[in-house]
C-alpha positions as a printed Julia matrix, in Angstrom:
261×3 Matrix{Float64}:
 42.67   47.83    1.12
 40.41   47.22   -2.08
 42.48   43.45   -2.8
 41.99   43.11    1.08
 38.27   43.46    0.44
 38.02   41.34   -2.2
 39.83   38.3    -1.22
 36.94   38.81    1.55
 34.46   39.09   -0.67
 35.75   35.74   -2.86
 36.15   33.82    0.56
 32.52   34.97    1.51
 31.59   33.67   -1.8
 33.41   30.53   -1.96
 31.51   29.24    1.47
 28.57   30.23    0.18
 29.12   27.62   -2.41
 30.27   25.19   -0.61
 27.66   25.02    2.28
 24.92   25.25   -1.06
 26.16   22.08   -2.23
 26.81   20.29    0.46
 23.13   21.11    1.17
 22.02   19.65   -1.95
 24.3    16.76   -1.34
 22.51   15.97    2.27
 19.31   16.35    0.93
 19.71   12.85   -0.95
 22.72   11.84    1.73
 21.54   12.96    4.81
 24.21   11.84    7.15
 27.14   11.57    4.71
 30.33   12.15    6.76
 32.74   15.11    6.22
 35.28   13.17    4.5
 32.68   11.78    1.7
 31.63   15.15    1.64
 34.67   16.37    0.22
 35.16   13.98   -2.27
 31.92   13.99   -3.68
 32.08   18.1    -3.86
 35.75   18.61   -4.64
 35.52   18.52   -8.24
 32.68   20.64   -9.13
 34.6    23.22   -6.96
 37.6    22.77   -8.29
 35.8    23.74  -11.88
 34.67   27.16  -10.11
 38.24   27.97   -9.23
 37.29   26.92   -5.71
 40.2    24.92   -3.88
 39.65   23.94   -0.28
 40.83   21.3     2.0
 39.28   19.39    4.15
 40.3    20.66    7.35
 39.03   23.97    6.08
 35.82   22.13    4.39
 35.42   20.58    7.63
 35.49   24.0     9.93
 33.24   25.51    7.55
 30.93   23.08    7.87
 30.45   23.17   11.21
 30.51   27.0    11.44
 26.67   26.69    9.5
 26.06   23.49   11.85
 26.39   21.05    8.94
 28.26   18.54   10.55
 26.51   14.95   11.62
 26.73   13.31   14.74
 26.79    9.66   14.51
 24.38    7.65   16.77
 25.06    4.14   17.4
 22.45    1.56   18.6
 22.97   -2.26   19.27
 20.03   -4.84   18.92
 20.85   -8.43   17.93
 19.1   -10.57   15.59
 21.42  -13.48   15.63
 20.67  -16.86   16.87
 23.87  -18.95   16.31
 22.06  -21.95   19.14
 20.62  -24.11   16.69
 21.1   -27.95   15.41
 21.61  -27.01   12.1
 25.31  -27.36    9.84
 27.4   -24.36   10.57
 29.9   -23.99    7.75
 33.47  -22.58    7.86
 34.62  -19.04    7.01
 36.12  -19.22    3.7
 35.66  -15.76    2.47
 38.5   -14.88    5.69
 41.17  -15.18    3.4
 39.57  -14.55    0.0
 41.0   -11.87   -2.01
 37.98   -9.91   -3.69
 39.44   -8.45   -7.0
 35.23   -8.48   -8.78
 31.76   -7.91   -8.74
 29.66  -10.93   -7.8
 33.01  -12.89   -6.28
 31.92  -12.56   -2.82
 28.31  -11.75   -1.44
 27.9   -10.49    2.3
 24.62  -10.59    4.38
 23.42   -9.84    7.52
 19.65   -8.25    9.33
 19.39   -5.43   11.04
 16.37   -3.83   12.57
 14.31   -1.06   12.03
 11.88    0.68   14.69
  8.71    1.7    14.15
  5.33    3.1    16.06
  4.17   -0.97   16.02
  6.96   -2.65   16.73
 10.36   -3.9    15.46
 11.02   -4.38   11.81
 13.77   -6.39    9.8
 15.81   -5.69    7.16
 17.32   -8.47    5.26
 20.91   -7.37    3.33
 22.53   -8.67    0.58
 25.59   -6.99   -0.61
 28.37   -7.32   -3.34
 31.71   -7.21   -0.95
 33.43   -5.29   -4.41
 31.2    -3.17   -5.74
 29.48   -2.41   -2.18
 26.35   -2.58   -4.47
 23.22   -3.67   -2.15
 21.85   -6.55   -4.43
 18.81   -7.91   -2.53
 16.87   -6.79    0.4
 13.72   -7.32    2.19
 11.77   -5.92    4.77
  9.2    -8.07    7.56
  7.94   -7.88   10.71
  9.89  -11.02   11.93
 13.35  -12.68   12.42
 11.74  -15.81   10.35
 14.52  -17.27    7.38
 11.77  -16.61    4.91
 13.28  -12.31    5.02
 16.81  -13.32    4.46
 15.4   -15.68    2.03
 13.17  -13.14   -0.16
 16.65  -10.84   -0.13
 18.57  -13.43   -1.86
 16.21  -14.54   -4.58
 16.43  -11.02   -6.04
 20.02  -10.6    -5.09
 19.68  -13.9    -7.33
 17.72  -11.69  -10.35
 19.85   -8.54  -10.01
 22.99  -10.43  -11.03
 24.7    -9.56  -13.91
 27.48  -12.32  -14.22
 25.23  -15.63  -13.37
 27.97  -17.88  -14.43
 30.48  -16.25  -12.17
 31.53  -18.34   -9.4
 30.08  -16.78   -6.3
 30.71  -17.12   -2.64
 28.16  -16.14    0.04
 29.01  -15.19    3.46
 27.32  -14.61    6.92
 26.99  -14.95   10.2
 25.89  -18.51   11.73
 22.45  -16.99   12.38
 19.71  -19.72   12.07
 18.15  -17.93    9.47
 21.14  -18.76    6.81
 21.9   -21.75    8.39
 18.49  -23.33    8.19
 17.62  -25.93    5.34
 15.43  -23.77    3.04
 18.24  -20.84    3.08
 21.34  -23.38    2.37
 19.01  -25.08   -0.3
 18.64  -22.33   -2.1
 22.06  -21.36   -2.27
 23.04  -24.9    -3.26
 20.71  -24.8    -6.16
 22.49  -21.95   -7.39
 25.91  -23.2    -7.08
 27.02  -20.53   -4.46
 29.63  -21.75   -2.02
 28.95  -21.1     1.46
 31.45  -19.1     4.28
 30.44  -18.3     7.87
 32.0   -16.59   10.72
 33.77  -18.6    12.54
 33.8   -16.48   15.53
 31.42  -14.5    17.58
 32.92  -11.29   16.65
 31.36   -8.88   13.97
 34.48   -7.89   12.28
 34.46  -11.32   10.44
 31.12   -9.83    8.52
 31.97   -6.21    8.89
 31.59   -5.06    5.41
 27.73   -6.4     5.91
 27.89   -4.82    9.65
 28.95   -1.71    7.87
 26.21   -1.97    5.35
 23.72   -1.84    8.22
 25.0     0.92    9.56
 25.42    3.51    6.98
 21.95    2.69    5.75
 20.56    3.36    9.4
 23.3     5.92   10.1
 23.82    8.48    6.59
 19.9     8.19    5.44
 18.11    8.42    9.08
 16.5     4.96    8.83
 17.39    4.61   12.46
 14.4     7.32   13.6
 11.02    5.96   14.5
  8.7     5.11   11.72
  5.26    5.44   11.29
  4.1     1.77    9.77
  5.79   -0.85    7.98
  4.33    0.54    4.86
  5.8     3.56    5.32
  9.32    1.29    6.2
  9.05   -0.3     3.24
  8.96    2.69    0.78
 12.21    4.81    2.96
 14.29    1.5     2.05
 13.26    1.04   -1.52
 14.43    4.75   -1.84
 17.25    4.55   -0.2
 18.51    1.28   -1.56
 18.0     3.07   -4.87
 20.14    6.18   -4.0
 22.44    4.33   -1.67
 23.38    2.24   -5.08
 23.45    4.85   -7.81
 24.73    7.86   -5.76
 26.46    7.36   -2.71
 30.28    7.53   -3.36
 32.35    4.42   -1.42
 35.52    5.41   -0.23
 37.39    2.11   -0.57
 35.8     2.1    -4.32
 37.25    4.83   -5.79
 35.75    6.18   -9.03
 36.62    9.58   -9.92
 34.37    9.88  -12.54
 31.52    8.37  -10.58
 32.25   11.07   -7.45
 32.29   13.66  -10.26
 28.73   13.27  -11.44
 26.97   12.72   -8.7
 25.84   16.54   -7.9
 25.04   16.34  -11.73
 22.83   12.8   -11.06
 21.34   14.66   -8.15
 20.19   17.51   -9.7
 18.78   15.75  -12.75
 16.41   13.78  -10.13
């Protein structure tokens, strides 16, 4: 009866544990699935002599209504009808093996009590690291445009040949988009389709950005826009774990990165 009542006790205690961290993980991952949950978590329990699986991580999630329902939303913001070059999709068969070997982009929008914003995205395909973004209240090339100059002054291998890929919106298609890539020596891919999964690691992007950190709510004021993305840029870079990037040592010190914010 009494090692009845403990192992009770020590299950009692080990949820407890688990549903606090995962509660300090959502407070700087709000929407951060089950499965990153567990990886990002697994290690600190496993140093308290906690061992759980996710099946069991999963059920006791939900049991304290910790789980995250994904809400998905379409809105397009690309204008492939234009007179301008439309280049070929290069990056298709490209085998990414390093940072700043293949850069992604694509816009997505944002909602606020005004009107419709839109985010500009660039992002290393390897590293998944968002280099350059930029938020305005219009679909003009001169968003995409701002992104990639400081995608351009966040890079940390400059003489690294680099490849940039999007859709055949008009916005990277346009003269004073493709000119700046061109002074930069950046070779140029583009969908050659109308189908997303040809830019779905930028589609992706989009989407977990909206999705995990609640971007996809109703804001107040572009203002207000502005200052949710430079935050979660920030932590979407330095904390979020990516699954097809795996870094023990990076999923192991995130709660520690977390708390020291």
């Amino acid at each position: 009866m009494h090692k009845r009542k403990k192992k009770i006790q020590k299950k009692n205690t080990d949820k407890e544990q688990i549903c606090s961290m995962a509660k300090t993980v959502r407070k700087f991952l709000p929407r951060t699935g089950t499965r990153k949950m567990h990886d990002i978590t697994k290690h600190f329990l496993n140093e308290r002599g906690i061992s759980v699986g996710r099946d069991r991580f999963f059920k006791m999630l939900r049991e304290e209504k910790l789980l995250v329902r994904r809400r998905k939303r379409h809105f397009f913001t690309t204008d492939s009808k234009h007179q301008f070059r439309k280049y070929p999709n290069k990056a298709k068969d490209l085998v990414v093996t390093k940072p700043e070997q293949l850069w992604v982009s694509d816009i997505t929008y944002l909602k606020t009590r005004t009107g419709n914003l839109y985010l500009s995205l660039i992002t290393d395909a390897f590293s998944r690291k968002i280099m350059g973004y930029h938020v305005a209240d219009h679909l003009k090339a001169s968003g995409p445009i701002e992104a990639l100059r400081m995608a351009l002054k966040n890079r940390m291998y400059p003489k690294r040949k680099l490849m940039h890929h999007s859709d055949k919106g008009i916005q990277y298609c346009c003269d004073a988009y493709i000119k700046v890539l061109n002074d930069n020596n950046i070779d140029i891919s583009m969908t050659s389709q109308y189908d997303p999964y040809e830019n779905a690691k930028a589609e992706r992007v989009n989407g977990t950005i909206k999705n995990e950190f609640e971007l996809d709510q109703v804001m107040p004021d572009i203002a207000f826009t502005k200052r949710e993305i430079s935050k979660t840029v920030e932590v979407y870079n330095k904390l979020r774990p990516h699954l097809a990037v795996r870094c023990t040592h990076r999923n192991r010190c995130i709660l520690t990165q977390i708390r020291i914010l």
